[in-house]
Each structure stands twice: as structure tokens, then as C-alpha cells.
C-alpha positions in Angstrom: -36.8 54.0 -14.5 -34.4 51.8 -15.7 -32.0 52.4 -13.0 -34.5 52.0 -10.4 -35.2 48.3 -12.0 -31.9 47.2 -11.3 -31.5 49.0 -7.9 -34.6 47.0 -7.1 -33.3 43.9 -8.9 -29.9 44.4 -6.4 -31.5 45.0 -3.6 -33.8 41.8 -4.0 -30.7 39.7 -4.8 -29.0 40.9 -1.5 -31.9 39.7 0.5 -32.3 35.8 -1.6 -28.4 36.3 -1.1 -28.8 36.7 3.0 -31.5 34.5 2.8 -29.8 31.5 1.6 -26.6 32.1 3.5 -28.7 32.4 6.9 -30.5 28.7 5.6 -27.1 27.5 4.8 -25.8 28.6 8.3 -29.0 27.1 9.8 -28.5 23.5 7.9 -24.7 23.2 8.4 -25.1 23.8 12.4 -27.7 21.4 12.6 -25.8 19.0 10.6 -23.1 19.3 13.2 -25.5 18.7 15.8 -27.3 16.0 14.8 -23.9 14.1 13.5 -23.4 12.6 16.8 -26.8 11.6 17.3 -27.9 10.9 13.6 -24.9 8.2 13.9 -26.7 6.8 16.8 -29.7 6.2 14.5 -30.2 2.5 13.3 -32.3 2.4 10.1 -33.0 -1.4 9.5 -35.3 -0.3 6.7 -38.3 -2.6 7.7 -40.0 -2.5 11.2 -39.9 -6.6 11.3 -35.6 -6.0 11.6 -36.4 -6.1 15.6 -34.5 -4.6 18.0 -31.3 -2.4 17.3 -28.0 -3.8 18.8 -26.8 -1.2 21.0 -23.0 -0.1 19.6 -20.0 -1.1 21.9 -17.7 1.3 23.5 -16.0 3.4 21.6 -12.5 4.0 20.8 -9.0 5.7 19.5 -6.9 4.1 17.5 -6.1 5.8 14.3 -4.3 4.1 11.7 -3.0 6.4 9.2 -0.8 8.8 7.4 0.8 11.4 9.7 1.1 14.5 8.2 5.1 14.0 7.6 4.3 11.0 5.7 3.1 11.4 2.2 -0.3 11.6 0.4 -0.6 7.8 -1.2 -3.0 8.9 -3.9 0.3 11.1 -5.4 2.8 8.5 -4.0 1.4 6.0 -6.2 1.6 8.1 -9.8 5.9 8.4 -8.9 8.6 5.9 -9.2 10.7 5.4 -6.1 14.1 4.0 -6.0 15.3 1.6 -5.6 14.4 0.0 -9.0 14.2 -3.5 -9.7 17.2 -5.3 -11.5 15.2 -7.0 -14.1 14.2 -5.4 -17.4 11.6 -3.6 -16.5 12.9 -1.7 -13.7 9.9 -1.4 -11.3 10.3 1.1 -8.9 9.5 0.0 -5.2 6.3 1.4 -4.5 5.5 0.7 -0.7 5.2 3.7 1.4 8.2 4.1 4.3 7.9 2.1 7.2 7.0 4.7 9.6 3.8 5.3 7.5 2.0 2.0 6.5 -1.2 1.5 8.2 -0.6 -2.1 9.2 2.4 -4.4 9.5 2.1 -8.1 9.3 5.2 -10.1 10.7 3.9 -13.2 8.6 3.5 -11.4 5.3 7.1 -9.6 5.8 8.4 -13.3 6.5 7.0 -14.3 3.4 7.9 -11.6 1.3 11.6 -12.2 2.5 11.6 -16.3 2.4 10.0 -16.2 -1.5 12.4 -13.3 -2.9 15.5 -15.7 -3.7 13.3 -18.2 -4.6 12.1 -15.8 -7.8 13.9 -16.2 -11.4 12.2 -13.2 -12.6 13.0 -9.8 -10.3 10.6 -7.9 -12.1 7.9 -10.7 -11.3 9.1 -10.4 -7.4 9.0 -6.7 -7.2 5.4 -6.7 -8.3 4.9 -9.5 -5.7 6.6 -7.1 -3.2 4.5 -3.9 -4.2 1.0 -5.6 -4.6 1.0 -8.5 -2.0 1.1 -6.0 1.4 -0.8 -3.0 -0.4 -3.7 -2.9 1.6 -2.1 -3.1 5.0 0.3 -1.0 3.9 -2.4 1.5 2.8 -5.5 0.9 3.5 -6.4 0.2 7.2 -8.1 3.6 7.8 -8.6 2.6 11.8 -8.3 -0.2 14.2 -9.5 -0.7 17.4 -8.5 -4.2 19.7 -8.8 -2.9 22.9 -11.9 -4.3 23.6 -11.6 -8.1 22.9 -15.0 -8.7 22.5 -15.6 -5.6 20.4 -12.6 -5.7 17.9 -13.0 -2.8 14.9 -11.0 -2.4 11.5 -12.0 0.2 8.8 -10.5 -1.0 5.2 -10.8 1.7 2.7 -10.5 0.4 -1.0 -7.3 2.9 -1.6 -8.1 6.6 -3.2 -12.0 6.2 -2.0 -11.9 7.5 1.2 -15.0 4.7 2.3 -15.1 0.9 2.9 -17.2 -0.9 0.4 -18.1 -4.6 1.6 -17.0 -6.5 -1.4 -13.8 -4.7 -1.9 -12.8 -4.9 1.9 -13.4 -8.5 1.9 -11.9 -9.3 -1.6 -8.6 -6.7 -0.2 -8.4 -8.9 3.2 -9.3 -12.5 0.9 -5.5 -13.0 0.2 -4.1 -12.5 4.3 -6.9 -15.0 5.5 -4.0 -17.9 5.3 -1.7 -16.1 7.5 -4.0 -15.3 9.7 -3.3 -18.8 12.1 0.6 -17.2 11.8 -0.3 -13.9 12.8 -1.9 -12.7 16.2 -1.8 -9.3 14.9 -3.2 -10.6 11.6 -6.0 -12.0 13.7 -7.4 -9.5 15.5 -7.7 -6.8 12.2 -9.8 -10.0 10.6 -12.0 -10.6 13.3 -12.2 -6.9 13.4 -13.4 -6.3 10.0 -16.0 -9.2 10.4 -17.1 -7.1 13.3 -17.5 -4.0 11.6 -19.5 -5.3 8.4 -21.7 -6.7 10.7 -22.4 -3.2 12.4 -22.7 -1.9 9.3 -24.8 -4.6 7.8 -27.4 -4.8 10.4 -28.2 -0.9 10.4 -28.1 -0.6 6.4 -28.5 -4.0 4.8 -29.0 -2.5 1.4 -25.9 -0.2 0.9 -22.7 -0.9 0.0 -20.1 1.3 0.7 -19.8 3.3 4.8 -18.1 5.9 6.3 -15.4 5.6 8.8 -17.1 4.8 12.2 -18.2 8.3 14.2 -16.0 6.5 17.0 -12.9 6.5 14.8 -12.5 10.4 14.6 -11.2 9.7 11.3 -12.7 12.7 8.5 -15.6 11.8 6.8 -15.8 12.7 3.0 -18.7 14.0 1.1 -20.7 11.4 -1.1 -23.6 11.7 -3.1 -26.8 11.7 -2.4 -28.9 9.4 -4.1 -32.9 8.5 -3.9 -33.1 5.9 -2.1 -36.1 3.9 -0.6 -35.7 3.1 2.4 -33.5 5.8 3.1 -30.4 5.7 4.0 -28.5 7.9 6.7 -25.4 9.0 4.9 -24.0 9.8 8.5 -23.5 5.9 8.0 -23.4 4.7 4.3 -21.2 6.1 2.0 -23.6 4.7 -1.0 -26.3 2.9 -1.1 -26.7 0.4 -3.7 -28.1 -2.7 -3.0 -25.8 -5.4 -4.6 -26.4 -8.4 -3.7 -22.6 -9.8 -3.8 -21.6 -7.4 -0.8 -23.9 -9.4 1.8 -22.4 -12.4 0.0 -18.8 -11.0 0.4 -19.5 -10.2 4.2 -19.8 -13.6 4.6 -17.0 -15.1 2.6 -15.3 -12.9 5.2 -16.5 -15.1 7.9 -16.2 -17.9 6.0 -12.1 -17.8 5.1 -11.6 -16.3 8.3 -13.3 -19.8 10.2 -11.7 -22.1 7.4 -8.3 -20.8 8.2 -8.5 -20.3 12.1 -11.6 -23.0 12.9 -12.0 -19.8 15.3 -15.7 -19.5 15.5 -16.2 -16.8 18.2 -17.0 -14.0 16.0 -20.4 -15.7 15.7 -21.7 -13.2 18.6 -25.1 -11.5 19.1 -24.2 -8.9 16.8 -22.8 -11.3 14.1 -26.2 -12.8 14.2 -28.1 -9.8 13.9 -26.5 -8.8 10.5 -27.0 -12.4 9.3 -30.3 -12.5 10.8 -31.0 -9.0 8.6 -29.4 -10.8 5.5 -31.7 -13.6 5.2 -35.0 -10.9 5.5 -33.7 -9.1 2.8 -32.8 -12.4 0.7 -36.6 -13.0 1.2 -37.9 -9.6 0.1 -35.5 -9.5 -3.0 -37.0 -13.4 -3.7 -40.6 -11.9 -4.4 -41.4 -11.3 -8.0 -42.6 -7.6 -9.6 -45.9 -9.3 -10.3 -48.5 -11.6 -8.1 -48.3 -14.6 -9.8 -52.0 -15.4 -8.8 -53.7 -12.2 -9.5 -50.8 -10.4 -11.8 -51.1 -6.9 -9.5 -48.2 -4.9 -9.0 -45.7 -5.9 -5.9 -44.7 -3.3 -3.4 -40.8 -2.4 -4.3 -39.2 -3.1 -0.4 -35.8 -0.9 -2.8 -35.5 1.9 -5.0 -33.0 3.7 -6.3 -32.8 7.1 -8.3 -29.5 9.2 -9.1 -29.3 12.7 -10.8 -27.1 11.1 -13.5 -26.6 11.5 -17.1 -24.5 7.7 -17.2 -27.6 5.3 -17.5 -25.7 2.6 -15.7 -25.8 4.7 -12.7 -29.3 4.6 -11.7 -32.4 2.6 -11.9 -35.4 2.5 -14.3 -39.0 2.9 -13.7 -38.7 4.9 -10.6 -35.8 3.6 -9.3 -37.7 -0.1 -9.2 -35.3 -2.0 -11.7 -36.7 -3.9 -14.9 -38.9 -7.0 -13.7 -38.3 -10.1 -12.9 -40.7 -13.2 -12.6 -41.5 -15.8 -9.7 -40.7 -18.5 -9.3 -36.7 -18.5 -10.4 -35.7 -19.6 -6.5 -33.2 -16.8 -7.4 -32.8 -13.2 -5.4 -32.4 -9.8 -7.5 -30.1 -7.6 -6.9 -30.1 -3.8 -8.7 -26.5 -3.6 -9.3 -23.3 -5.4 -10.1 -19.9 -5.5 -8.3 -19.1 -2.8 -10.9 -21.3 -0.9 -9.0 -23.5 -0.9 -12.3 -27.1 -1.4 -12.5 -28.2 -4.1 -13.6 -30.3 -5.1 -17.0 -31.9 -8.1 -15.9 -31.8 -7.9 -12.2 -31.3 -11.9 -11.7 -27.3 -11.2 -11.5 -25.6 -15.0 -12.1 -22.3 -14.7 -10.8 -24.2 -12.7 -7.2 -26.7 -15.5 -6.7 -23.7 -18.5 -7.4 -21.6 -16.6 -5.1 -24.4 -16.0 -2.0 -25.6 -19.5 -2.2 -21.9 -20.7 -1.6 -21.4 -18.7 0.9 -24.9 -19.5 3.0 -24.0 -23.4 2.5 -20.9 -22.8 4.1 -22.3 -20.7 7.3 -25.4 -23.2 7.0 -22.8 -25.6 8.7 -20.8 -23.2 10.2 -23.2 -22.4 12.0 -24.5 -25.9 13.0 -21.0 -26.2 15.1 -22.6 -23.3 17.0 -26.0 -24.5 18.2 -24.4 -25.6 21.7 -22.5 -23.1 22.4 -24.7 -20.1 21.1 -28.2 -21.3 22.1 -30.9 -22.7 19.4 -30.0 -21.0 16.3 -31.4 -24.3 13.8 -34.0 -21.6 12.1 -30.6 -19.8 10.9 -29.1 -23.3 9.8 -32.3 -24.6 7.9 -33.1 -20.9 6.6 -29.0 -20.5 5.1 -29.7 -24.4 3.6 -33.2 -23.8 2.0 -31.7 -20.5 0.3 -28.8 -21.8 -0.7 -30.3 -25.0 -2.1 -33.0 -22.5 -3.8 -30.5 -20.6 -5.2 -28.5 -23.4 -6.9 -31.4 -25.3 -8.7 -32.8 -21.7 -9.9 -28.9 -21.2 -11.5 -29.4 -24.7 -12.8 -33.5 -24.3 -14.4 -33.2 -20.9 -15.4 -29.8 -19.7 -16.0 -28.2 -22.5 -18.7 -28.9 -21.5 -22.2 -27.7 -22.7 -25.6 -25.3 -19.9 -27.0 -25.3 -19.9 -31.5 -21.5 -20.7 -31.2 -20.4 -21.6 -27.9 -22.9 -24.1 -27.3 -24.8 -24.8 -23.3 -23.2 -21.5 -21.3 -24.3 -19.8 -18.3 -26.3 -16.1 -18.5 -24.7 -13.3 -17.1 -28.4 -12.0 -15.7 -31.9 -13.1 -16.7 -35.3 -11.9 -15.4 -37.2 -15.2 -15.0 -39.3 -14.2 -18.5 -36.3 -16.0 -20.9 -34.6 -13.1 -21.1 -30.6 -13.5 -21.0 -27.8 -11.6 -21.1 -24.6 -13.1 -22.6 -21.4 -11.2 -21.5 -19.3 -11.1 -18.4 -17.6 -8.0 -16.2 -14.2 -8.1 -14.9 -15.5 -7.7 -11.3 -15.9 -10.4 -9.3 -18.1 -12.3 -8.5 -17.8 -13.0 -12.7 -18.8 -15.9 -14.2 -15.3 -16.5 -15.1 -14.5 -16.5 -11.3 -17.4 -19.6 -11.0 -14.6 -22.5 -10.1 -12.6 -20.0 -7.3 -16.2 -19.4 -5.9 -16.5 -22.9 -5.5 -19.8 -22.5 -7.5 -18.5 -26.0 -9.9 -15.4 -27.1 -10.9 -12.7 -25.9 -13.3 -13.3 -28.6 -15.6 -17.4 -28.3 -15.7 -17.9 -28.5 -19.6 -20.9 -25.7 -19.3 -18.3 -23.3 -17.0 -15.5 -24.0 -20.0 -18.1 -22.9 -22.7 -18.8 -20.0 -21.1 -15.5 -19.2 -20.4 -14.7 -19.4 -24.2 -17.4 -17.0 -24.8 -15.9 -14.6 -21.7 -12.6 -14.7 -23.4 -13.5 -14.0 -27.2 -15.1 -11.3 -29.1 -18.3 -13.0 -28.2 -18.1 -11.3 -24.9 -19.1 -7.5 -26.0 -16.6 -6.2 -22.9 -13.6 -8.5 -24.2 -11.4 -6.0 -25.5 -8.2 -6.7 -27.5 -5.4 -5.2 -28.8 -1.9 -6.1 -29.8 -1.4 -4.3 -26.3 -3.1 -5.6 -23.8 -6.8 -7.9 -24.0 -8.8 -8.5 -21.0 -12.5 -8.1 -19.6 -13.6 -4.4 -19.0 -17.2 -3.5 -18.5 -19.6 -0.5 -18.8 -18.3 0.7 -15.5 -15.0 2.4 -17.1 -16.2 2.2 -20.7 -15.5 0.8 -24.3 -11.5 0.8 -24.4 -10.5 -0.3 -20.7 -9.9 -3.7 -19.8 -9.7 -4.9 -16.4 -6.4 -6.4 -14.7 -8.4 -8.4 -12.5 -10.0 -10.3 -15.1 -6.6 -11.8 -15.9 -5.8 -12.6 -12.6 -9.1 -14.2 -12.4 -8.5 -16.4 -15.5 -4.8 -17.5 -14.4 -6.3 -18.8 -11.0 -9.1 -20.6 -13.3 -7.3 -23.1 -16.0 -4.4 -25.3 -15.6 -3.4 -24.0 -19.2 0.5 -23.4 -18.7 0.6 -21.3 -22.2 -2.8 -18.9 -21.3 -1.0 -18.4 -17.4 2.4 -17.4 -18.8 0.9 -14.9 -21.0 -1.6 -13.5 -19.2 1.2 -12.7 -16.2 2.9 -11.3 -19.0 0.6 -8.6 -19.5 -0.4 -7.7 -16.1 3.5 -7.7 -15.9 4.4 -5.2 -18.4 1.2 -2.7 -18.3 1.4 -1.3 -15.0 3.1 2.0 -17.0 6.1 1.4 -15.2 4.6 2.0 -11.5 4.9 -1.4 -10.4 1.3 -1.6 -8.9 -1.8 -2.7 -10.6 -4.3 -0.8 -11.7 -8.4 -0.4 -12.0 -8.4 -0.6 -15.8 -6.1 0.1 -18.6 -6.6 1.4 -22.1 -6.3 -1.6 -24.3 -4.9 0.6 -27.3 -1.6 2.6 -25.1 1.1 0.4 -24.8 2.4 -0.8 -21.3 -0.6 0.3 -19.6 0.2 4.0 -20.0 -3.5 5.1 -19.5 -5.0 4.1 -17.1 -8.2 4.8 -14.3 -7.1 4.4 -10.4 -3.3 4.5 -9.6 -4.1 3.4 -5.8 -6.7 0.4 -6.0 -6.1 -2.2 -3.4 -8.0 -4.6 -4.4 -6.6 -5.6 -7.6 -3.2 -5.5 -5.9 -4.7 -7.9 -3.3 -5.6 -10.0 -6.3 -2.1 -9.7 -7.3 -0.6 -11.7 -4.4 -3.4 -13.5 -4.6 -2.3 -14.8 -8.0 1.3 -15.4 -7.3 1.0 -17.1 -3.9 -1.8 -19.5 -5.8 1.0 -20.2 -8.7 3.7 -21.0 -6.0 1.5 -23.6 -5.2 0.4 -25.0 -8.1 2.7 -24.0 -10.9 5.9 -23.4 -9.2 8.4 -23.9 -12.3 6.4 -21.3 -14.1 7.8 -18.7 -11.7 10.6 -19.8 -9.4 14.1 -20.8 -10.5 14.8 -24.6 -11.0 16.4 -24.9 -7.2 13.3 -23.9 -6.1 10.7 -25.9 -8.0 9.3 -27.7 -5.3 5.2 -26.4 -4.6 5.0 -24.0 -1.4 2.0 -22.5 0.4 2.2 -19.9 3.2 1.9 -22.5 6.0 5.5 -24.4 4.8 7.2 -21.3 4.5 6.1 -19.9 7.8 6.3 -23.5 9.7 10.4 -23.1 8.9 
């Protein structure tokens, strides 16, 4: 009898066993199938989105390693000779020439005119490493074939996926070059392009795939519960933080402030911006009807199979509430990628309602030339106006020891949240938002809070001290943040020590990384060897002290301030 159980047992097994791997068979060949047209598939989430844009022709270009050049993710983790002459010895980390993704005549010129001017060659080698990462890197595919229909996929480094913020915060530090750099040009104009694809079929998700026209391998994400959901043929994640629609247009912004090249403004351009402000409405309404206090519809959700709270969302995926009435937009999670507590996120809103002032009259330069698109003007103004007297009402609270500071998120009820992340937007990055002014007496008490222990994610040691965040956890501190608070004070003391440490915690790789552990000495654990955007922020960093600070890194021949125009005008 007992025999006969398990014979039975087996041959059930078998059959579950063929029965699964003929539905397995079944799901991947459909998923092959429907890849080609599921990509074809715009879902703008709401039926009031209108009318998909048609996609443009495709294309070929690939940009990226050849399989005789080397994997970056492992290229990163090895010092390479030569070293530089300075005490620290900083390998040269930039991949051979044959192999970088991208090559910018203006950057190389700049690289090469700054180099003697440098008293520290440890300092320059960093420059050298950091400042041409992400082209070097990071340019997953370009197409400029088509000059109205110019394509650039930015990866963020070892994610194999373009997340909005990170693209345009990667790019941020080339937008000056861009007027010296045809080249230059066309990948800008092409990422604006792209995010605006992307936008305007999945406003609320922040990271994509490489376009099904690129060719280029797609890599396996999660997948999360999402209303309205997504198609992951498309996103990569889907987390709607409200920062990336705000970074997708500081693209456009810089891009138009540096070239006064306008034409990117297109049909499709104004379809993802015409997407952004619907969503900026629906994120506007409260949880609650104000007049008869019933429960809201939830226009997002979120869920994730997690066991990191700061992954997913509360209360079925709807995020804690929030009241009417602020002028302010919610947003579910952080530039961290973290949910949010209070889901009025501070440094988000500050950031969008910059960003819509400045395509508010951007966009007024346009109404000749691109038909009557005033509703888009008034719409950008009343937002951004909104926005900034909700900041001013709601978020401004009287800290116990730091005085009149700004929350990091509230929810409208008097809640507050007093802390800052390293990711930006930050409140520390306020001033380089252009949000207020570096010497706003509210932004400098709340920068004393973001850079003392009354910041719970200030982390100190006799290491390294900087802003971390829940994203990484309770001994990691951010590089970034420093970067962040050199561009931000005119304190020669706090920026020479601060480029100290980013200097001498890169655990001898010479590139910078995601987050270090305060408590190892000279960065020697640490999370993401290949992260772009921090080496972006890098260059970003130097190039803003060769303007403004010269002495503090150039030898005393060289003390005279330069910017990228005056050493590429020579």
C-alpha cells in the first residue's frame, strides 16, 4: 500500500510537472509574440489622455560595449594604470577609447585645457574619471538619423534601464557644452525626445526599458501592483515620483537656457507635457471630499511583494492621506525611490514648480510659431504659483532648536517630517533648484538641521559624515549630499573639507560611489561601484568651483575664474 501511495504521488507529480512546463511553454511564446505588439500599446492610464502619438520610424544605432571590450560593472571594482602622481594614486578609470559609448570633442577639450591648470593631481584625476562617465558609459543607444525624430537611451550605470531623474541629473552637467558641441546637441535633444515618449505612454513610472526599436536586451524587472497598470514591455518600474516629471523638464529647461534652441517643443513634446499637467491635477485632489468627507477615488496605487516597508505603499497601495487645500501635488515616493510618509514631498513640489515657471515662459516664445498653446502657459503658471504659496502656508514650521525650517513632507493635517535624503531634489539642494537663494535665513536653518545630528540620516564618523537615507540604510552616507552642500555655501572651510572626503573615500577606485559606510575608512565599503550619476555630480562640482572658487583648486598661475564657454572660446 505504501508503495502504491508514492507511485501514485510520482505519477501525479509528473503530470503538475508536464503541466506547468507546457503553461510555461504556452506564456513564454506568447510573451514573444505579443512583445512587438505589446510595445505598440500606449497605456496613458486615463481615457481623458486623448489620442496616442503614433511612434516615429524606427532605427539602429547601438551604442555599446562590443564583446572585445570589457564588462564596466567589473571594470569599475579594478584599478587601471596609469596611476595618478599625487598621494593617492588614483587609477585612471575610463574605459579604452574604442569602447566608450559617447565622445564629446568639447568635454575632451576641457578635460585637456583644465589639467595643468590643477595643483592637486589627485583632485584632476577624479575630475578626469567622473566628469565624462556617463558618455563614456552610459549611452545605451542613439539614434540621429531622423532629424526630427532624434533618440538617446541613458542608463544610470549597473541598472540596465533609464530612470527620468537620474538621466536628466547624468546629462545636467554637459547642458553647457552643448552650444560647443553638434554631437553634444543632438544626444540632448535626443534624450528630451525620448522622455517625452516615455512620459506620454506611462506618466506615472519612473524608470523604462531600452526602446523595442533599439534591439538592445531588455532585463527582467519586477513586477509590482500597480493601478493603472503598467506595460513592463515599456517601464522598467513604476513608481510615481513626482520629481521625475519635474526632472524631464529641467531637461528641457537647461537644454533651451544653454542653446535658446526651442524646436524640441514638437507635437510629441507637448503631448508628454500636456499628460504632465493631468496628472499634476489628479495628484492635487485630497483623500477626503472636503464638503462631504467621503472617500476619493485613488487615480495610483502601488503594492510590492516586499519585506523592506519603504518599498511599497500602505493601505492598499493608496499612500497615507493628505488633506485639500495645500495647492501642493503628492507624490508616493522619493528620488530615493522610497515611499513616502507624508506624501506632500517638499523638495518634489519646490523642484516642479521651478521647472513649470520656466516652461510657463518658455513656452510663451512658442505661441507663434507652434499654434495657440496659452492654456499650456496659464495652466504651467497657475501650478507653479499654487505650488509655491502651498510650500510657503504649509510647509515652514518652527523646529525646538533650529528655529523657522522647511519640512521634509507633510500631509496638509500638521503633520511634518523633519529630516532630509541625499537625493536630489533635497531640501539642501533648494538654492541650486532655484527654489530661493543661498542666503534665505529659513533655507540656512534648515540646512543646519540637514547637516547635524538633528537630521536622523546625518551620519558621522571620524571617517566620513554625510546625508544617507533609508534607501541604503543606517551606516551609509551619500557622496552626493556633499557635493550638494559644496555647490550650496560660499563657506571656503566646509568646501575644502567636504572635497576632502569625497576625495579620499572612493576606496582607491577613483570614481564615486552610491553610498559609503561611514564607519570603513577611505570609503572601503561601499553600495554601487558604476553610478553615473554621482560621477556626473562630480564634474558638476568641480567645473562650478572653477568658476567660483578657483584658488581653492587651481595653482596660483591659474587663479583667474573660468567657465566652459572661456575655455572652449580659446
Amino acid at each position: 500500500m505504501k508503495y502504491y501511495t508514492l507511485n501514485r504521488r510520482f505519477r501525479q507529480t509528473k503530470v503538475m510537472l508536464a503541466i506547468i512546463l507546457a503553461l510555461s511553454l504556452f506564456f513564454y511564446l506568447r510573451s514573444i509574440n505579443q512583445e512587438d505588439t505589446n510595445a505598440e500599446q500606449v497605456d496613458l492610464f486615463s481615457s481623458d489622455l486623448g489620442d496616442v502619438v503614433p511612434e516615429a520610424p524606427k532605427n539602429k544605432h547601438h551604442h555599446w560595449f562590443s564583446s572585445k571590450c570589457p564588462d564596466y560593472l567589473e571594470y569599475s571594482e579594478e584599478r587601471h594604470e596609469p596611476f595618478s602622481e599625487g598621494p593617492l594614486k588614483l587609477p585612471y578609470m575610463r574605459p579604452p577609447e574604442e569602447c566608450r559609448t559617447f565622445k564629446s570633442v568639447a568635454v575632451e577639450r576641457t578635460l585637456e585645457a583644465l589639467e595643468p591648470r590643477f595643483k592637486d593631481p589627485d583632485l584632476f584625476r577624479l575630475l578626469e574619471n567622473c566628469l565624462p562617465n556617463t558618455l563614456d558609459t552610459t549611452i545605451l543607444w542613439t539614434d540621429f538619423e531622423d532629424a526630427n525624430d532624434l533618440r538617446s537611451f541613458i542608463v544610470t550605470g549597473d541598472i540596465h534601464a533609464e530612470w527620468l531623474r537620474d538621466a536628466a541629473r547624468q546629462l545636467s552637467v554637459y547642458q553647457p557644452f552643448v552650444k560647443h558641441d553638434k554631437q553634444l546637441q543632438l544626444l540632448m535633444k535626443g534624450a528630451i525626445n525620448q522622455q517625452a515618449l516615455f512620459i506620454s505612454r506611462q506618466p506615472y513610472c519612473n524608470a523604462f526599458q531600452p526602446p523595442k526599436e533599439s534591439k538592445v536586451h531588455r532585463k527582467p524587472s519586477a513586477v509590482d501592483f500597480v493601478s493603472p497598470h503598467p506595460n513592463y514591455y515599456v517601464s522598467f518600474e513604476c513608481k510615481w515620483e513626482l520629481d521625475s516629471l519635474a526632472s524631464f523638464l529641467t531637461l528641457s529647461n537647461e537644454y533651451y537656457e544653454n542653446t535658446g534652441d526651442s524646436s524640441f517643443v514638437n507635437e510629441v513634446w507637448l503631448r508628454a507635457f500636456e499628460v504632465i499637467l493631468i496628472v499634476l491635477q489628479k495628484q492635487s485632489s485630497p483623500t477626503f471630499n472636503p464638503d462631504t468627507g467621503t472617500l476619493l477615488s485613488f487615480p495610483y496605487k502601488f503594492q510590492r511583494e516586499t519585506r523592506i516597508g519603504s518599498e511599497t505603499l500602505p493601505l492598499a497601495g493608496t499612500g497615507n492621506p493628505i488633506n485639500g487645500g495645500t495647492g501642493l501635488v503628492r507624490s508616493a515616493f522619493r528620488p530615493s525611490d522610497d515611499s513616502t510618509i507624508f506624501q506632500f514631498l517638499i523638495p518634489a513640489n519646490a523642484h516642479m514648480a521651478v521647472e513649470l515657471s520656466k516652461i510657463s515662459y518658455l513656452l510663451k516664445s512658442k505661441q507663434d510659431s507652434t499654434g495657440n498653446i496659452a492654456m499650456f502657459v496659464d495652466a504651467a503658471h497657475q501650478f507653479s504659483e499654487s505650488i509655491k504659496v502651498g510650500i510657503k502656508n504649509n510647509a515652514i514650521f518652527d523646529h525646538p532648536k533650529h528655529g523657522k525650517i522647511y519640512a521634509y513632507e507633510i500631509d496638509g493635517y500638521g503633520s511634518a517630517l523633519f529630516m532630509d535624503d541625499a537625493n536630489i531634489p533635497s531640501l539642501l539642494s533648494l538654492p541650486e533648484l532655484g527654489f530661493l537663494e543661498v542666503d534665505d535665513p529659513i533655507y540656512n536653518n534648515t540646512r543646519q538641521m540637514i547637516l547635524s545630528k538633528s537630521n536622523p540620516y546625518f551620519l558621522q564618523s571620524r571617517f566620513f559624515e554625510g546625508v544617507g537615507g533609508p534607501h541604503i540604510g543606517l551606516q551609509n552616507a551619500w557622496p552626493m549630499s556633499l557635493l550638494m552642500a559644496i555647490r550650496t555655501t560660499d563657506d571656503e572651510q566646509i568646501i575644502t573639507k567636504y572635497l576632502e572626503l569625497v576625495k579620499s573615500t572612493t576606496a582607491g577606485l577613483g570614481l564615486m560611489h552610491e553610498s559609503i559606510n561611514v564607519y570603513i575608512p577611505k570609503g572601503g565599503a561601499y553600495t554601487r561601484p558604476w553610478f553615473s550619476w554621482c560621477n556626473s555630480e562630480f564634474g558638476k562640482t568641480i567645473l562650478d568651483l572653477a568658476s567660483r572658487k578657483p584658488h581653492l583648486i587651481f595653482k596660483e598661475d591659474y587663479v583667474e575664474s573660468v567657465n566652459i564657454d572661456s575655455l572652449l572660446s580659446k
